[in-house]
C-alpha positions, -999 to 999 in steps of 0.1 A, spaced: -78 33 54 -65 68 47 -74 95 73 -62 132 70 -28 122 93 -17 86 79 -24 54 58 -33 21 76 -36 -13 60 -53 -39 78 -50 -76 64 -80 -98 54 -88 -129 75 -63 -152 51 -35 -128 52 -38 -121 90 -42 -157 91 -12 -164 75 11 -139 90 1 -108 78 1 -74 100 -13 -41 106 8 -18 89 7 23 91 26 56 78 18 88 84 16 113 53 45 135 65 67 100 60 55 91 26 78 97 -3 66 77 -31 34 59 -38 21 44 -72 14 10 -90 42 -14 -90 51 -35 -121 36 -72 -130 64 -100 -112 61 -136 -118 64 -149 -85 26 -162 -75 31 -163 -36 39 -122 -32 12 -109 -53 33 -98 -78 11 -117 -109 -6 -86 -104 0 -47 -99 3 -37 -65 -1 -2 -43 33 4 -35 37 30 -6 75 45 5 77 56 37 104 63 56 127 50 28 114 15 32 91 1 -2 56 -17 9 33 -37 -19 -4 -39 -13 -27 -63 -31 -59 -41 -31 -86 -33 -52 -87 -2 -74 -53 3 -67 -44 35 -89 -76 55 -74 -62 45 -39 -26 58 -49 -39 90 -66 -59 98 -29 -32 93 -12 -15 117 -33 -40 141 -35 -46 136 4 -6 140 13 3 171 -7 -30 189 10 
């Protein structure tokens, strides 16, 4: 979710199932966003691009759909 203040990720059923958490950043704090590179390891995500969202210094991945259009509004949302 992306509201005018900060980005909030909220994991499926599987992930929260599995361990997964809320996570949130406000726009002031993020530094870089963007599409990360392919990896190889097949229990990260990594087989596949993922969001990747700096904030405070710290690099996050996201498995998400339509991952560039989400990094682009968060661009376009943060430098408003």
């Amino acid at each position: 979710m992306l509201t005018n203040l900060r980005v909030v990720f909220y994991p499926h059923k599987f992930d929260g199932a599995t361990g997964g958490k809320p996570w949130e950043c406000t726009l002031t704090s993020v530094s870089r966003v963007g599409m990360s590179a392919r990896g190889m390891n097949p229990f990260n995500g990594s087989m596949r691009r993922r969001l990747q969202i700096e904030c405070d210094g710290v690099m996050e991945y996201f498995v998400v759909k339509n991952g560039a259009a989400i990094a682009a509004a968060i661009e376009q949302t943060a430098s408003a």
